[in-house]
PAZAPA-4460 file (N, C-alpha, C; in steps of 0.05 Angstrom, whole numbers, plus 32768, in hexadecimal, padded with zeros to 4 digits):
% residues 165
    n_x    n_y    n_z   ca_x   ca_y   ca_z    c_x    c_y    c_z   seq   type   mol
   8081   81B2   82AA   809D   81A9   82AC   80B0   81C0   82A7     1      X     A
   80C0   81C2   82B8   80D5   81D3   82B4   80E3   81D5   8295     2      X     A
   80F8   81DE   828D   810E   81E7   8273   811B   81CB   827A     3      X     A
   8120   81BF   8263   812E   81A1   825A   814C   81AB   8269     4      X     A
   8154   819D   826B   816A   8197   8277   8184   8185   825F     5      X     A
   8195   817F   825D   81A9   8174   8251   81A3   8159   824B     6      X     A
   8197   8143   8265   8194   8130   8268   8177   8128   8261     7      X     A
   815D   813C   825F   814E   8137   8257   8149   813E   8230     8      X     A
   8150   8150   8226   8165   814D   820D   8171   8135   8203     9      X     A
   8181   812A   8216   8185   8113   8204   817D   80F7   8204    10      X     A
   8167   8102   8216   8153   80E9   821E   8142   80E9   81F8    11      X     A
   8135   80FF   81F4   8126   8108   81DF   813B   8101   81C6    12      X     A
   8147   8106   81C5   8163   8103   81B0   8160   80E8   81A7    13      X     A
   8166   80D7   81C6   8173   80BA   81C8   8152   80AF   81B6    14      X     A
   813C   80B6   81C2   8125   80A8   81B9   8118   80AE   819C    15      X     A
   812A   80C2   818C   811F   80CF   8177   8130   80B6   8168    16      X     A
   8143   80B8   8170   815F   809A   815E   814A   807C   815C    17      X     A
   8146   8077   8177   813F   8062   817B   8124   805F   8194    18      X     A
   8103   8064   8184   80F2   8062   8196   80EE   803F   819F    19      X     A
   80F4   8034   819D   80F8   8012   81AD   810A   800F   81B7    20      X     A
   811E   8021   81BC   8137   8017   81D8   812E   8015   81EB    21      X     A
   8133   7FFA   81FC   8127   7FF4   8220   8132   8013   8228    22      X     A
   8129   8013   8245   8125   802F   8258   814A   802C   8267    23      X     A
   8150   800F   8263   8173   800E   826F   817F   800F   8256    24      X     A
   817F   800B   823F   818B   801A   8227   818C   8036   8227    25      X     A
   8173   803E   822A   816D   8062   8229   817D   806A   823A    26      X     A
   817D   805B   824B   8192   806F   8265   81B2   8071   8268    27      X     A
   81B5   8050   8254   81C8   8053   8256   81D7   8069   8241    28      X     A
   81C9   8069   8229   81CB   807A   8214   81CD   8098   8220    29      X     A
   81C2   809E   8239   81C7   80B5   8240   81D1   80C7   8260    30      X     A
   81DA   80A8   8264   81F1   80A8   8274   81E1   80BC   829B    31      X     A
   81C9   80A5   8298   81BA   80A0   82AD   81B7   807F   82BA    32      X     A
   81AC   8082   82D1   81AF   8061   82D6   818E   806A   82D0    33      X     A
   8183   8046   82D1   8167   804B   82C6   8154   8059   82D4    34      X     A
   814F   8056   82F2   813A   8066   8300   8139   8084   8301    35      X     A
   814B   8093   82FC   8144   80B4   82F8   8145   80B0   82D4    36      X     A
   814E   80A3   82C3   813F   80AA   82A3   8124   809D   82A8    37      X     A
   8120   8087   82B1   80F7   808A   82AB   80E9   809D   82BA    38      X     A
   80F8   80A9   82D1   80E3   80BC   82E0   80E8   80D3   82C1    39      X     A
   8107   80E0   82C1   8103   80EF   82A3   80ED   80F0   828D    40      X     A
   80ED   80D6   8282   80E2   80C0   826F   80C1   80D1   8273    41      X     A
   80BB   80BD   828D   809B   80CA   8293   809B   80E5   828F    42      X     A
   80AA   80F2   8297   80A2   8113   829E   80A0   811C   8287    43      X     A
   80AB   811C   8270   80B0   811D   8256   8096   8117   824D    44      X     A
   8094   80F9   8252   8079   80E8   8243   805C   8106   8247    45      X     A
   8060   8107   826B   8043   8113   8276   8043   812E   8268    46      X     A
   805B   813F   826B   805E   8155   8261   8050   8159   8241    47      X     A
   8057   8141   8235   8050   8146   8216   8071   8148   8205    48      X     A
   807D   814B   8210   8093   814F   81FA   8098   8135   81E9    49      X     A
   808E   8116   81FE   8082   8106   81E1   806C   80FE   81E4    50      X     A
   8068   80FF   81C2   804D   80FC   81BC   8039   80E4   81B8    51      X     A
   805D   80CF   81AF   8050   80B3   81AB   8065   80A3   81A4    52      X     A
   8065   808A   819A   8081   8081   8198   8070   8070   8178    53      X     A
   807E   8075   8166   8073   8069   8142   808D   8058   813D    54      X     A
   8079   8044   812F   8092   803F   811A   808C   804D   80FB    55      X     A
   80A4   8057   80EB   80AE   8055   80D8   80A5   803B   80BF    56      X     A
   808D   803F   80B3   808D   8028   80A3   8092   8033   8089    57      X     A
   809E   801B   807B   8099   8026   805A   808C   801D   8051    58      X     A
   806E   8031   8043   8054   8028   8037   8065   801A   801B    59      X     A
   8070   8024   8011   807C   8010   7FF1   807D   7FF7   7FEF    60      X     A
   8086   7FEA   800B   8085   7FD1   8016   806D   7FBB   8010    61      X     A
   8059   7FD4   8017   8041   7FCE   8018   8032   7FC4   8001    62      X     A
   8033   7FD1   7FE7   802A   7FDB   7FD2   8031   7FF5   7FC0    63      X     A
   8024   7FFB   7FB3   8027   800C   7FA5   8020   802A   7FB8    64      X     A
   8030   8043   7FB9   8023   8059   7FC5   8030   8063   7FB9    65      X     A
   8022   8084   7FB6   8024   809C   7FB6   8023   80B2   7FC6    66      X     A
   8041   80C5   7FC7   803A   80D4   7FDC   8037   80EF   7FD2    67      X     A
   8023   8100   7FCF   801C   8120   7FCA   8023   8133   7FD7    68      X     A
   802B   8141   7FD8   8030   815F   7FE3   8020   8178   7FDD    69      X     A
   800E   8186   7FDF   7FF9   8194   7FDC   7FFA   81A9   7FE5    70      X     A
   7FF7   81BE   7FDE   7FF5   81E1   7FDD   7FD9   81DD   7FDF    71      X     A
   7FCB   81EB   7FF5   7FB1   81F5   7FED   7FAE   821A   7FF8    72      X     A
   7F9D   8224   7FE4   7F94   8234   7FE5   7F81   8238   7FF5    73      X     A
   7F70   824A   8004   7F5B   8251   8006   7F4C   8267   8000    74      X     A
   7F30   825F   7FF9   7F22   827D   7FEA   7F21   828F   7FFE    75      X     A
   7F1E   8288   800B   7F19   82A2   802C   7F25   829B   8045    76      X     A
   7F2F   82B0   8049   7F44   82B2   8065   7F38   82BA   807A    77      X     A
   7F1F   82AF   8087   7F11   82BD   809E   7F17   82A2   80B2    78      X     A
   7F1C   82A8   80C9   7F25   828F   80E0   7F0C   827C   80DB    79      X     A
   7EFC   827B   80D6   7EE0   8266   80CD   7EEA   825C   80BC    80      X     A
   7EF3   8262   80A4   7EFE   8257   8088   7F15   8240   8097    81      X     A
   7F29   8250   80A3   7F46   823F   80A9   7F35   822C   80BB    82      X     A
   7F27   822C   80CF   7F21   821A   80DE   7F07   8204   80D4    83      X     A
   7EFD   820C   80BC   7EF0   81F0   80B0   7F03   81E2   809C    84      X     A
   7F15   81EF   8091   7F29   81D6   807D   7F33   81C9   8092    85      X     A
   7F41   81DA   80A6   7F4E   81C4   80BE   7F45   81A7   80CA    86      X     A
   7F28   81B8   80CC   7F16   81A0   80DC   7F0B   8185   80BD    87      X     A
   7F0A   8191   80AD   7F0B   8179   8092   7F20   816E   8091    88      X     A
   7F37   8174   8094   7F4B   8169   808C   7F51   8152   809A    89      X     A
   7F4A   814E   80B6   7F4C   813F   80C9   7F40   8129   80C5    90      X     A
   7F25   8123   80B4   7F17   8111   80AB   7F25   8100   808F    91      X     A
   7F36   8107   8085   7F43   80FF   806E   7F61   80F3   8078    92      X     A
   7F60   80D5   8089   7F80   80C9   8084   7F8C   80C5   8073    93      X     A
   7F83   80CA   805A   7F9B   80C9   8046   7FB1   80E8   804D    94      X     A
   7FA1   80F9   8058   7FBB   810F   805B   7FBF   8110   806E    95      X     A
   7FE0   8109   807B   7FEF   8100   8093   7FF8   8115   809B    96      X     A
   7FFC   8133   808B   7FFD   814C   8091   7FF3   815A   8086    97      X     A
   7FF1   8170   8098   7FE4   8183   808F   7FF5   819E   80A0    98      X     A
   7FFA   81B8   8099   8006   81C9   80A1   7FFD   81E7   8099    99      X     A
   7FFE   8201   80A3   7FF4   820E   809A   800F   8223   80A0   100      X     A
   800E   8232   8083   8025   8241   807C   8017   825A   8077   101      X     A
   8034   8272   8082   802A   828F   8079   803B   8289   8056   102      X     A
   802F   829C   8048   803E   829F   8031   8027   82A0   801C   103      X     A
   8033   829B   800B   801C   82A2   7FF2   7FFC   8285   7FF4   104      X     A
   800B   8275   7FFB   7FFA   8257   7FFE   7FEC   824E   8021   105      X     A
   7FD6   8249   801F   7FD2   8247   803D   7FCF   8230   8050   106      X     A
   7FD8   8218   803E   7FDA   81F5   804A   7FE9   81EC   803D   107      X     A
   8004   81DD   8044   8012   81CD   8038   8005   81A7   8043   108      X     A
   7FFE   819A   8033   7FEA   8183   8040   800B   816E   8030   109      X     A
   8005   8153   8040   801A   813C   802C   7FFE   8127   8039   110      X     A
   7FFD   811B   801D   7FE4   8108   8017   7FF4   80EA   800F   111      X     A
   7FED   80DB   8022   7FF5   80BE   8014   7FDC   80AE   8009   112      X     A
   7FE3   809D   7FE7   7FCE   8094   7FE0   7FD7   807A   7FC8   113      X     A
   7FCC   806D   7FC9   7FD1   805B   7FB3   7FD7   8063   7FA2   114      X     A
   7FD3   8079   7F8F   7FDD   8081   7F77   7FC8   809C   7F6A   115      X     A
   7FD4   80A5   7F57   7FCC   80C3   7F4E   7FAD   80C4   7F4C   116      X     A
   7FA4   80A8   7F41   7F85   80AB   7F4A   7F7A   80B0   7F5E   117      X     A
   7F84   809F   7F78   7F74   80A0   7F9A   7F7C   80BB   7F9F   118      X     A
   7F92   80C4   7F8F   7F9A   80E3   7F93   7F82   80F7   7F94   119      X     A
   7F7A   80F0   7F6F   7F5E   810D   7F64   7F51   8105   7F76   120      X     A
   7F44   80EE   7F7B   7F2D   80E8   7F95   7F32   80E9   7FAB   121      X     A
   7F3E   80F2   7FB4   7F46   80FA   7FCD   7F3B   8123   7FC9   122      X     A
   7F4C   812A   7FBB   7F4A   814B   7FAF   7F32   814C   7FAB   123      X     A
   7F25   813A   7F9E   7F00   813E   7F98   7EF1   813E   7FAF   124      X     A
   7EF6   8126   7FBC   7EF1   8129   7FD7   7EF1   8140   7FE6   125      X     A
   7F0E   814D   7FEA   7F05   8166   7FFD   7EFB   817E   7FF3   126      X     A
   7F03   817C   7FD6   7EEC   8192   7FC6   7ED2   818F   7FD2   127      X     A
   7EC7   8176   7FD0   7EAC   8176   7FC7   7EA3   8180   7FE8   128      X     A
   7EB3   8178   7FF9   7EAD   8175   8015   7EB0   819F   801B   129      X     A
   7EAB   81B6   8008   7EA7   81CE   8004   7EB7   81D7   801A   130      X     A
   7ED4   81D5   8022   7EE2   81DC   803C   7EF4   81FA   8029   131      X     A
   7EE9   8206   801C   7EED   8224   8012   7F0C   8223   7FFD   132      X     A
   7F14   820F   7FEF   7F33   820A   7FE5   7F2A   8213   7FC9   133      X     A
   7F38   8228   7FC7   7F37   823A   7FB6   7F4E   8230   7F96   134      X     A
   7F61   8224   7F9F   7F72   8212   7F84   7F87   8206   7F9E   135      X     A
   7F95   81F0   7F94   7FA1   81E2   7F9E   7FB7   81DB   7F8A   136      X     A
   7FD0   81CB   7F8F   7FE4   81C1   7F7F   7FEB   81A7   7F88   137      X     A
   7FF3   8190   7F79   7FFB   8180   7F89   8018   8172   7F7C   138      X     A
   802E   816B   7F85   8042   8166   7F81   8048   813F   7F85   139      X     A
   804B   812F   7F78   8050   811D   7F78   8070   811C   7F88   140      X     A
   806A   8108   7F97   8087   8100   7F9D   808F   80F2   7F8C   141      X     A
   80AC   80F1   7F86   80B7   80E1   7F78   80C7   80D8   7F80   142      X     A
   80D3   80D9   7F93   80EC   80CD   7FAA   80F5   80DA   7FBC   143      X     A
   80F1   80CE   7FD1   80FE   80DA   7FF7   8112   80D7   7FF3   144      X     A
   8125   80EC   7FFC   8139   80F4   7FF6   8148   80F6   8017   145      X     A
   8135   80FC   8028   813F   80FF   8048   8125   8100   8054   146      X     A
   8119   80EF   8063   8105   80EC   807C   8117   80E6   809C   147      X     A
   8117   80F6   80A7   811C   80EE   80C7   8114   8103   80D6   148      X     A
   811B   80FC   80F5   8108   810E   8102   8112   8121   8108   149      X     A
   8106   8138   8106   810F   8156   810A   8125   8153   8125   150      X     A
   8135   816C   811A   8146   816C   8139   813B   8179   814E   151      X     A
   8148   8170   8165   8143   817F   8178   814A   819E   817D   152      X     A
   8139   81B5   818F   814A   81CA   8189   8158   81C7   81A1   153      X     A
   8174   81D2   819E   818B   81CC   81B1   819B   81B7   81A8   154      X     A
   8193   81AA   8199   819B   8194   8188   81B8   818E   8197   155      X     A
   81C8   8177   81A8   81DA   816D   81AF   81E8   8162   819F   156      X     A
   81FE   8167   81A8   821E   815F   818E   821D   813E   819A   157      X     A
   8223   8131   8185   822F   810B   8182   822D   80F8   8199   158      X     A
   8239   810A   81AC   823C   8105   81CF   8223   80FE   81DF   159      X     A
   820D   810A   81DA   81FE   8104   81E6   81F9   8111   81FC   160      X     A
   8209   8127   8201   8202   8139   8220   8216   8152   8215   161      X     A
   81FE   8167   8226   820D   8189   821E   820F   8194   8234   162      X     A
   8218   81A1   8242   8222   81B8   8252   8215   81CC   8255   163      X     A
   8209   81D5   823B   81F8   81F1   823B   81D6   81E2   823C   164      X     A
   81C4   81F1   8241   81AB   81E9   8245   8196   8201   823E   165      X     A
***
């Protein structure tokens, strides 16, 4: 796919606000009639620029949760090392991220779990599972303060359509 365009921008925008608006909402939101925003829409979809459409739940709702934030270390930095924590980590849904940072620390992970116990067992878990984690930290959340979805880059002003591209 070619470089986004203004209108494809605020196709992504419009759906980051609201992923359940009909395809004649979307358009109208971005000031298309509907048959060229779903051809957009698709091209977007096929291209990958989206990935999926979620809802937003709140586990609290649910029950009791805990959410962790985790520094891990690793004992050894050889591309074997980084690519077996990676591939463990993938086996553990309690951590909904996982990220890998330059800097003193080499995984920032966020673990959701019933509470500080499913927490250690979870940590024991990938200890025991020998994926080379040399010390770790873990940070309790204590309150979301701001969750939403990253901006776009090029990010469009209020209006909904830009000029520059």
């Amino acid at each position: 796919m070619s470089k986004l365009d203004r209108f494809d921008l605020a196709i992504l925008k419009a759906l980051q606000a609201n992923g359940r608006m009909t395809k004649v909402a979307l358009a109208e939101a971005v000031n298309l009639s509907p048959s060229p925003c779903v051809e957009r829409l698709k091209r977007l979809e096929k291209a990958g620029y989206i990935t999926g459409y979620r809802a937003m739940v709140d586990l609290r709702k649910l029950g009791p949760v805990t959410e962790v934030h985790v520094e891990v270390t690793l004992a050894n930095h050889q591309a074997a090392d980084f690519r077996r924590f990676e591939a463990a980590v993938l086996d553990f849904p309690e951590i909904v991220e996982c990220a890998a940072t330059g800097g003193g620390i080499d995984y920032v992970m966020k673990a959701v779990v019933a509470d500080v116990d499913a927490y250690q067992r979870l940590m024991d878990r990938l200890l025991d599972a020998s994926v080379g984690i040399e010390r770790y930290f873990g940070y309790i959340v204590t309150k979301t303060v701001k969750n939403t979805a990253p901006p776009l880059p090029f990010a469009l002003p209020s209006g909904g359509t830009s000029e520059n591209h």
